[in-house]
C-alpha positions as CSV (number, residue, x, y, z in Angstrom):
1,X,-10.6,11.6,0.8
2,X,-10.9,7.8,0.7
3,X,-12.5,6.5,-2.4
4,X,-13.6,2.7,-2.0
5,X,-15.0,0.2,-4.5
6,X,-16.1,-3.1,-3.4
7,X,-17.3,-6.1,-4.7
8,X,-17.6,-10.0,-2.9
9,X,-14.7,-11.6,-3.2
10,X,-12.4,-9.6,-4.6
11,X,-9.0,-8.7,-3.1
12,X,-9.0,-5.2,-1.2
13,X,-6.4,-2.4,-1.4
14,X,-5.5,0.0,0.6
15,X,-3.4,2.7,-1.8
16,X,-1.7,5.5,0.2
17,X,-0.3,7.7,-2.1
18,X,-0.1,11.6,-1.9
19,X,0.3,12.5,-5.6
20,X,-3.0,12.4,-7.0
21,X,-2.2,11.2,-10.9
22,X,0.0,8.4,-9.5
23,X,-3.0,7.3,-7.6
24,X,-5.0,7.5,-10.5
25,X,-2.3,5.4,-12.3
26,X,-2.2,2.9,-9.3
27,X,-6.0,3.0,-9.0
28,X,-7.3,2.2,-12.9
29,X,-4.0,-0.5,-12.9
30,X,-5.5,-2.4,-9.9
31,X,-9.0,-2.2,-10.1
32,X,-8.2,-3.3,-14.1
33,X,-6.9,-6.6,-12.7
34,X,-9.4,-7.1,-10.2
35,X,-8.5,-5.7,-7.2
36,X,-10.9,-3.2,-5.0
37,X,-9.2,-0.7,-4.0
38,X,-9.6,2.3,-1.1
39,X,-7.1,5.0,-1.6
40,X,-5.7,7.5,1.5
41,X,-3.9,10.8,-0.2
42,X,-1.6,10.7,3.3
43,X,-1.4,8.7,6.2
44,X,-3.0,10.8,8.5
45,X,-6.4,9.4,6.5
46,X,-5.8,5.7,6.4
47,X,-4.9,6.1,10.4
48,X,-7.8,7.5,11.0
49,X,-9.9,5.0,9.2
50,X,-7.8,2.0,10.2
51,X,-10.0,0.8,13.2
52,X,-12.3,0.0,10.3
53,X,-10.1,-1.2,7.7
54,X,-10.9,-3.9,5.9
55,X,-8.0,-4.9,3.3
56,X,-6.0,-7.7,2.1
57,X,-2.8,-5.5,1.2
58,X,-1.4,-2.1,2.2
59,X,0.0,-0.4,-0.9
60,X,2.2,2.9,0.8
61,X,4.2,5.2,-1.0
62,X,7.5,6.4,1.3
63,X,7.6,9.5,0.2
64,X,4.4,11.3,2.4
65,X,3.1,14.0,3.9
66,X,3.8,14.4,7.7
67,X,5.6,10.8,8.2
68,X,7.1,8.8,5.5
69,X,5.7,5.1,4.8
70,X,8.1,3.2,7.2
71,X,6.5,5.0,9.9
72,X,3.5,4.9,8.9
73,X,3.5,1.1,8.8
74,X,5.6,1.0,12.4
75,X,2.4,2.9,13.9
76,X,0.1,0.5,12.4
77,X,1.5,-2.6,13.4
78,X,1.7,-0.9,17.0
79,X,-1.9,-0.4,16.6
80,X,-2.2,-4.3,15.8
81,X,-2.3,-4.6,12.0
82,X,-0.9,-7.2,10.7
83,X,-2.0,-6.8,7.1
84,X,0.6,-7.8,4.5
85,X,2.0,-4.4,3.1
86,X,4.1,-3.1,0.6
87,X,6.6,0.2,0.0
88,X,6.6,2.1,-3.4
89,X,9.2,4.7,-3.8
90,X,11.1,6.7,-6.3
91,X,14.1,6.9,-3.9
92,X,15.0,3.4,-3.5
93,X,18.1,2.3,-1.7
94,X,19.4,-0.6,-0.1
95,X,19.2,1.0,3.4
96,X,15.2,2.3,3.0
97,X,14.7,-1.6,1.9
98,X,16.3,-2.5,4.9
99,X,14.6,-0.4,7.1
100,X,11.3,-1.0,5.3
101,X,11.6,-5.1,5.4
102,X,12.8,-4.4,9.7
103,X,9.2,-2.2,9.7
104,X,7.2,-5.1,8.3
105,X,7.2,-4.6,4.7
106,X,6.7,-7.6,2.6
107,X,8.7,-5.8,-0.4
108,X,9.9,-3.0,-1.7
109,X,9.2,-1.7,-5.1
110,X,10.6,1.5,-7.1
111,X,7.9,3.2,-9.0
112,X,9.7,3.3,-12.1
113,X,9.0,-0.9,-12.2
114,X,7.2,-1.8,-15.1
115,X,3.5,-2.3,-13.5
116,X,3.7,-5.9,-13.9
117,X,6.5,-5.6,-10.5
118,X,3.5,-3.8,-8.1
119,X,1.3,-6.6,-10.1
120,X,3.6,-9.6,-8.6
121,X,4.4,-8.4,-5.3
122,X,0.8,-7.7,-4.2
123,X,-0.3,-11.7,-5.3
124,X,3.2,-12.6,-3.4
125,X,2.1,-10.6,-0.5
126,X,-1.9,-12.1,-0.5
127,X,-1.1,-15.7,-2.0
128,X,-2.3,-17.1,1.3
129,X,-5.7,-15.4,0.6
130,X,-6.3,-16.9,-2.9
C-alpha cells in the first residue's frame, strides 16, 4: 500500500522497501528532515504507480520481493524514468555496486550506515533540485 505525504516544496521520496519496520525507520528519518515521502512495500507497487509518479529521488532496497532493486530500476528507466535513485542493502559487495551504478544508481548504501550516509546521498543525488 503506498502511503504519501506532501507538502509544497518539499523534496519527494519514493521508499521501496519490503520490510515493514525498516520502512517505518526510513519513513520517520526522512520525513524528520524534511523530505515527503511515498513508500511501495515491493516493486510490483511503485511499477504500477509510476506513470504517476511524482518524486525527486527513488530510495530501493535490493533485496525484494519478485525482482531485486537493480531490476527494478533497469525496468523503470526502460519505461523512461530518469529520476535520480539510490540502492540500500544489507548484502553489499563490490560487484552489486557495480552492477547497481551500470543500472543507473547514483549510490549505493549498506543499511547498517549510520543514517546520516542515506541522509547525504539523497542531497548528493537531488542537489540539482535545491
Amino acid at each position: 500500500m503506498n502511503q504519501s505525504v506532501s507538502q509544497p516544496g518539499l523534496l519527494r521520496v519514493a521508499l521501496v522497501e519490503d520490510d515493514e519496520e525498516v520502512r517505518y525507520s526510513l519513513m520517520m528519518l526522512l520525513r524528520s528532515r524534511g523530505f515527503a515521502v511515498d513508500s511501495y512495500r515491493n516493486g510490483m507497487e511503485i511499477l504500477m504507480n509510476q506513470p504517476s509518479l511524482q518524486v525527486d529521488c527513488l530510495l530501493i532496497d535490493y533485496k525484494l520481493p519478485r525482482f531485486d532493486g537493480v531490476d527494478l530500476l533497469e525496468k523503470m528507466r526502460l519505461a523512461g524514468d530518469t529520476t535520480p535513485a539510490i540502492l540500500i542493502t544489507g548484502f553489499y559487495s563490490t560487484t552489486l555496486k557495480d552492477r547497481a551504478l551500470k543500472a543507473g544508481y547514483a549510490a549505493v548504501v549498506e543499511k547498517s550506515s549510520a543514517p546520516q550516509e542515506i541522509l547525504d546521498r539523497l542531497s548528493e543525488a537531488t542537489k540539482q533540485l535545491h
